[in-house]
Structures are given as C-alpha cells and as structure tokens.
N, C-alpha and C positions, 0 to 999 in steps of 0.2 A: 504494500500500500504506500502509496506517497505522500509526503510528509503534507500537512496543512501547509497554506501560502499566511506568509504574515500580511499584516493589510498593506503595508509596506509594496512587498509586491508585489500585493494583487492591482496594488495602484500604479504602480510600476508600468505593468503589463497593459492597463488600458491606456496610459498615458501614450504607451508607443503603438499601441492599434489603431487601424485605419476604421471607421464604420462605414463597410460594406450597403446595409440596405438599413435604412430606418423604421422606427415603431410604424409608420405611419402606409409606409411599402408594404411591412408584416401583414398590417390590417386591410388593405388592397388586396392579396395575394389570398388571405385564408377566407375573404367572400368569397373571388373566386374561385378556388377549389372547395369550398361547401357548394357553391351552384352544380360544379361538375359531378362532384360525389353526391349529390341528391340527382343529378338527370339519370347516373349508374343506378343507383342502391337502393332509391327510394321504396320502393314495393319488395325489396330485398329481407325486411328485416335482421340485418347483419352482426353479428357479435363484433362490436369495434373492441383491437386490443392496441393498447400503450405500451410502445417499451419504454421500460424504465431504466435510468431516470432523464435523460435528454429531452425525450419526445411528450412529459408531463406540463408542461405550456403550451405545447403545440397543440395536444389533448384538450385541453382546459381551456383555450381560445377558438378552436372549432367546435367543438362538441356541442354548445348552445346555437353554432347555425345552420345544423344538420337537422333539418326538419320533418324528420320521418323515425319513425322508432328503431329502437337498435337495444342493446345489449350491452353491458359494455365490463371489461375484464383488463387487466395487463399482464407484463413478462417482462422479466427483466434477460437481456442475453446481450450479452457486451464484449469487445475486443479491445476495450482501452483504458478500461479501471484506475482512472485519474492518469492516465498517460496520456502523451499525446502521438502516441506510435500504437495501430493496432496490431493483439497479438491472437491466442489460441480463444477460440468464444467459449465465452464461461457461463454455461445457462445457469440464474441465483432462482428463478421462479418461473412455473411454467404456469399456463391461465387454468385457473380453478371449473371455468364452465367448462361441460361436454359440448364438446366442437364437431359432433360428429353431422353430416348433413347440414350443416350450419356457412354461412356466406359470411365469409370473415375480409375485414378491411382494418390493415395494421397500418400503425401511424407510428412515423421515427420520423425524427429530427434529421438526420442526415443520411444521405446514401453515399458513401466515400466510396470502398471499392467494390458496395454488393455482395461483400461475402458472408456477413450478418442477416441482412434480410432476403437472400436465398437459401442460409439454414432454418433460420425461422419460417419462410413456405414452406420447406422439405417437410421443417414438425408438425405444423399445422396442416398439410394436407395429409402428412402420415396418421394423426388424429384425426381422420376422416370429413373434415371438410370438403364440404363440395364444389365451391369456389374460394380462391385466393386473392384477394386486391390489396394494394396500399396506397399510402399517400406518405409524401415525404413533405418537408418543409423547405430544403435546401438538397439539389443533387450538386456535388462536386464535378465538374470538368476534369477528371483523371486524363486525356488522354489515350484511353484505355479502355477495349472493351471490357463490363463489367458481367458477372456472371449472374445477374438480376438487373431486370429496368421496374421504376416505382410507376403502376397507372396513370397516381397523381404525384403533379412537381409544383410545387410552389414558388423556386427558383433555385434558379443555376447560381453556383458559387465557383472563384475560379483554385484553383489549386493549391490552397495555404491554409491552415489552418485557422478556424472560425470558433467564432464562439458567442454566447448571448442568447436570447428569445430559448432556451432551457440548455445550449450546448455550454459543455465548461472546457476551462482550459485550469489544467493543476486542479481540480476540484472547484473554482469559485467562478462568479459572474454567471451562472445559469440565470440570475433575475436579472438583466440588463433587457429591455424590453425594445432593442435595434440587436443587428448583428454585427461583430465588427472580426477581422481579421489580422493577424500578423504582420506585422509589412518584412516583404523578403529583404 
C-alpha cells in the first residue's frame, strides 16, 4: 500500500497539473450519455454496477439522470491500488445481486488499456448475464488497440495520467469536481 500524501503534496501535485476538462464539461458530457444510455437501456431494466472506488462520482452524478428503472450493485477490481502504474487485477468484491439473465451496464471512471473492464465482462457474463454494456467517463488515447471498447464514452483523454471527478492520483483528489492531468 502506498504511503498517504501529506497535504503538502497533495498541493504540490495540483499546483503542477494542467485541468484537462472542467466541472462544467463533466456536467455536459454525463447528460449526454444518460440520453444515450436511456435511448439503449430504457425498457432494459439493467443491474447498473460501480466499480469501486474511481467510478463512485461518476455513479452518483449519473444515476439520478437515468430515467428508467434499474438495479443497482458494485465491484471493486482494480490494477492500480494507489499507484499510478497498472499491475495484476485484484478482485476486493464481487456484486452481491444474481446477475444471471440480467442486462448489466458497468460504469468506470477510466478505460486506460481495457484490460480491467474486459475481465470484468469475462465475470459478468461468466455469471450468466445476458447482455454486457458500459459506460466510461474518460477513454484514454493509448495509441493502442485495447482488448475492450466502452458502448458509452464521455470523453477522450490524451495519454498522461488524470485524475479528479473520482480518479486519484497517490490516493487523494478523487473530490476535485474538473479533471486535471500531469503535465509531461
């Protein structure tokens, strides 16, 4: 586990970050993808699951404008446990609903290179769901074919490390309500 950041420099770290997209682009972007994910889902009634803990803003800022019923659960499965290098995915919780027959739509904060949210389809539909969708908040521009594309994208981010609207950097800044990035 990695050490807490003193405030020091957690302030450190925003002082030398760029912001990327503002609270107010955020709030643009997750209309419309609730428009989109209601023209898909609507008559779906879907188990929506959150991963945890990135994508818990992202949750909690859509979720009130999805207008049609749903279910709703989370998982935590993660490749970066306060780093900012991803390594082996560590499932901490798996969703407590029966998923079986069930139209499931996961929401994650970032899609970097895919290899997270195409284990987690693998589990969910090895759980017997009968469709898989998601929606991300930010895809990364890797350069790189990724071995999962997210249905829904809220926006493209370019290839440095991001943080804000729930993503952290060291553990701290998931409540920054913009997203801002590193500068190279």
């Amino acid at each position: 586990m990695t050490a807490i950041l003193s405030i020091e420099e957690a302030n450190n770290i925003l002082d030398g970050a760029e912001e990327i997209y503002s609270a107010t682009d955020i709030t643009e972007v997750l209309n419309q993808l609730a428009t989109d994910i209601t023209a898909v889902l609507s008559n779906q009634n879907p188990v929506v699951l959150c991963i945890m803990n990135g994508a818990v803003i992202f949750s909690g800022q859509l979720l009130p404008l999805l207008k049609f019923p749903l279910s709703f659960d989370y998982l935590h499965a993660t490749r970066y446990n306060n780093t900012t290098k991803g390594g082996q995915i560590s499932w901490k919780m798996v969703p407590q609903q029966n998923l079986e027959g069930r139209v499931v739509l996961v929401l994650d904060d970032v899609l970097d290179e895919g290899v997270t949210l195409a284990a987690i389809r693998e589990k969910v539909m090895g759980d017997g769901a009968k469709a898989f969708y998601s929606a991300v908040l930010v895809d990364k521009d890797i350069n790189m074919s990724k071995p999962y594309q997210a249905n829904f994208v809220g926006l493209t981010i370019p290839n440095r490390y991001v943080f804000g609207f729930g993503m952290d950097i060291h553990g701290a800044w998931r409540n920054l309500p913009a997203i801002y990035a590193m500068k190279n």
